[in-house]
C-alpha positions in Angstrom: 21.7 13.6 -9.3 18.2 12.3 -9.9 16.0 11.7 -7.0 14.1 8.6 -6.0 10.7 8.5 -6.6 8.7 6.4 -4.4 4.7 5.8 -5.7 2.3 3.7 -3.6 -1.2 3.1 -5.2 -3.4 1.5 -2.8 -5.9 -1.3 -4.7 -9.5 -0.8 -6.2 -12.5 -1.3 -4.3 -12.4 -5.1 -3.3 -15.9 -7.4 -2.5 -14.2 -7.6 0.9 -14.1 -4.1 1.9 -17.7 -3.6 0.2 -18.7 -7.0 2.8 -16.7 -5.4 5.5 -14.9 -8.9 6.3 -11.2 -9.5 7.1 -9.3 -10.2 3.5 -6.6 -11.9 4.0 -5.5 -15.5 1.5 -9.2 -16.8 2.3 -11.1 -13.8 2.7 -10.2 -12.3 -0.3 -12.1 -12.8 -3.5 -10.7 -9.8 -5.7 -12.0 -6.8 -7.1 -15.7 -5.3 -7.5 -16.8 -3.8 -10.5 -16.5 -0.7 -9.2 -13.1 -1.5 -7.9 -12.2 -2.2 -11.7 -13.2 1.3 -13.2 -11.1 2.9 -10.1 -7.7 1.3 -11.3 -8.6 1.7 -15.0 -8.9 5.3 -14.1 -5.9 4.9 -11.8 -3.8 3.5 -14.6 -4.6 5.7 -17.2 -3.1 8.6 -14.9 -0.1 6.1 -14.3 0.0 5.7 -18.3 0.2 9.0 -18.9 3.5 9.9 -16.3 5.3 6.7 -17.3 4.9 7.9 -20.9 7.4 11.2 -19.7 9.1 9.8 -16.7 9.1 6.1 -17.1 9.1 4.1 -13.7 12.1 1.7 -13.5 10.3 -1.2 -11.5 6.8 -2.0 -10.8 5.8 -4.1 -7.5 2.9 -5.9 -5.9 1.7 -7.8 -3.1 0.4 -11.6 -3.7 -3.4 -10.5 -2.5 -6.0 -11.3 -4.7 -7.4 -7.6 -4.6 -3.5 -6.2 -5.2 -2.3 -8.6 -8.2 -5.9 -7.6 -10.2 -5.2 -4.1 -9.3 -1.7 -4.9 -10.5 -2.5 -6.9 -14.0 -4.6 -3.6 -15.0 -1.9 -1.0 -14.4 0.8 -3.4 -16.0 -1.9 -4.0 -19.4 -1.8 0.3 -19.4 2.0 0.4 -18.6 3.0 -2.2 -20.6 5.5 -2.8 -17.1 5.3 -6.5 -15.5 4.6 -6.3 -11.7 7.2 -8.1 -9.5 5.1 -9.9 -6.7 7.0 -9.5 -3.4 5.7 -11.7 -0.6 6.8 -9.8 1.9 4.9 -6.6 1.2 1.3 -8.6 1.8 -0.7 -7.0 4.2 -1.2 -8.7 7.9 -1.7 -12.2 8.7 -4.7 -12.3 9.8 -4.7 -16.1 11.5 -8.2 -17.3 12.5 -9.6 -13.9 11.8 -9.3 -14.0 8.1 -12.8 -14.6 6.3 -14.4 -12.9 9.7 -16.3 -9.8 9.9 -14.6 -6.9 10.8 -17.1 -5.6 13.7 -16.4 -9.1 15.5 -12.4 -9.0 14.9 -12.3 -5.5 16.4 -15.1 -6.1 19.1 -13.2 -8.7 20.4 -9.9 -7.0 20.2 -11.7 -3.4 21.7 -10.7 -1.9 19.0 -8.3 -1.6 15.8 -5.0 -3.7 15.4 -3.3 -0.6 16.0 -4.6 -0.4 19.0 -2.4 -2.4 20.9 0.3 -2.7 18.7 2.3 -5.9 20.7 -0.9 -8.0 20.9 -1.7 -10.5 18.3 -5.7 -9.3 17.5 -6.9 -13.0 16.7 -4.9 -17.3 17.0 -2.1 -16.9 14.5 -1.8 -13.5 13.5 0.7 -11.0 13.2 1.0 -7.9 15.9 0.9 -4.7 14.2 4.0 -3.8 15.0 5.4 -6.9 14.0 3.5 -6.5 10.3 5.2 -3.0 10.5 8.8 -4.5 10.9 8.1 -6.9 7.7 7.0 -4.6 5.4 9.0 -1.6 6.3 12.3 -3.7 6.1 10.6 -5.0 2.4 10.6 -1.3 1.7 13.9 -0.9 2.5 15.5 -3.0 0.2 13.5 -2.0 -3.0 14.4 1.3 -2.3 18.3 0.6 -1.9 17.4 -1.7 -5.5 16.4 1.0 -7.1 18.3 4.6 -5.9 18.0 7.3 -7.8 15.0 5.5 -9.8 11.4 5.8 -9.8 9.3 3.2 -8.1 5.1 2.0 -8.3 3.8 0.0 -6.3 0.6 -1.9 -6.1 -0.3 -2.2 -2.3 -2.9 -1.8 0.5 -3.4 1.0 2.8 -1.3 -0.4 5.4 1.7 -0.3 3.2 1.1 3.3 2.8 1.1 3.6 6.2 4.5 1.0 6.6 6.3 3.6 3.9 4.7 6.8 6.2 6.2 5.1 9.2 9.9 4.6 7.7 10.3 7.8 6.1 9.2 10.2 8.4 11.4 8.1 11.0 8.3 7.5 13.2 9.2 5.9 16.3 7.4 2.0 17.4 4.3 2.4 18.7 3.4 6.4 17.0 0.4 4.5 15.7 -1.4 5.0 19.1 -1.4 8.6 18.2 -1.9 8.9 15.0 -3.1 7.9 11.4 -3.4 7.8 7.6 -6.8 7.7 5.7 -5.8 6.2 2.4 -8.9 5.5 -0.1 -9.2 3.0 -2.7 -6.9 3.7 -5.8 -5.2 6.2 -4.8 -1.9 7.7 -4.7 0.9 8.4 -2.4 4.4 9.8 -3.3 7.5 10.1 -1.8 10.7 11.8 -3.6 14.0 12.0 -2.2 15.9 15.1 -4.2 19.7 15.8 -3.6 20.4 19.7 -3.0 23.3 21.7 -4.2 25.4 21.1 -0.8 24.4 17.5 -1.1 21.8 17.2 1.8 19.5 14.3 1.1 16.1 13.9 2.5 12.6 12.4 1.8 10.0 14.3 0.8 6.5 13.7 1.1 4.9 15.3 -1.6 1.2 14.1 -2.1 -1.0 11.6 0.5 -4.2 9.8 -0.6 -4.4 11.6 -3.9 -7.8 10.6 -6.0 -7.5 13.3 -8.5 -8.0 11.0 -11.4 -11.3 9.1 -10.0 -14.2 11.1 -12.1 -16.6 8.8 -10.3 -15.9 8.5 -7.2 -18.8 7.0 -4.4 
């Protein structure tokens, strides 16, 4: 039986990390420079496995910063990206365009830090973004059993798929983390042994192997 494969590569560099301001719909303004040469380095690594294992489906998340992260890896794979809405990162509410020192300062601290509190007017609770995207998760992975899946996404989807697979419990994020740098990569497989156990294994977190530059 072939196993699922599971890929998560977290976007380039983006102006609004380098700016340190919440990105959300406004506050995103796409890619840096630098951000670019990441994903071009990104996607040739990506070029190269779907050349011997092709992936089956390709997705993305509708920020600016994702679907440029997205176009590059689908000019290299020659794969179109499906957009799915519900994988976008947090809503921010009133706190998108802001700087992230006054969001947290505010807040006392990270959105994960209280995970039932909204952490500005109008946005999501962390736990509440969790639900969202881990349910979005779910059903590309039942779409696509026993096939291999990329997607284009931000660090807190990594941290959605983490959640999910390991079967964390609500509210494990007040004890622990995931660092996940730009362009990287983050794979999940889910093999089927000879007495027909089935389980998911994590088999690389936050891997930058392919980024000869790296700052």
């Amino acid at each position: 039986m072939v196993p699922t494969e599971l890929v998560i590569a977290r976007h380039g560099e983006a102006a609004c990390n380098v700016a340190r301001i919440v990105g959300g719909e406004r506050g995103c303004t796409g890619l840096t420079n630098h951000g670019r040469d990441q994903v071009a380095q990104l996607a040739a690594r990506l070029a190269h496995e779907h050349l011997h294992q092709p992936y089956a489906a390709f997705y993305a998340t509708p920020r600016l910063r994702v679907v440029e992260t997205a176009e590059i890896i689908t000019e290299a794979l020659r794969l179109p990206a499906t957009i799915d809405p519900e994988l976008r990162g947090p809503d921010h509410g009133d706190a998108d365009g802001q700087p992230w020192v006054d969001v947290k300062t505010a807040f006392q601290g990270p959105l994960q830090h209280a995970p039932d509190r909204p952490y500005a007017h109008g946005s999501e609770t962390w736990n509440h973004y969790l639900d969202r995207a881990t349910t979005a998760l779910q059903k590309i992975l039942a779409r696509h059993d026993g096939e291999r899946i990329l997607i284009a996404a931000h660090g807190e989807t990594v941290e959605a798929a983490h959640t999910l697979l390991l079967g964390l419990p609500q509210n494990a994020c007040l004890r622990l983390g995931f660092v996940t740098d730009h362009a990287s990569l983050n794979r999940w497989q889910r093999p089927t042994n000879r007495f027909g156990r089935t389980i998911w294994q994590l088999v690389t977190h936050n891997d930058t192997r392919h980024l000869g530059n790296p700052r």
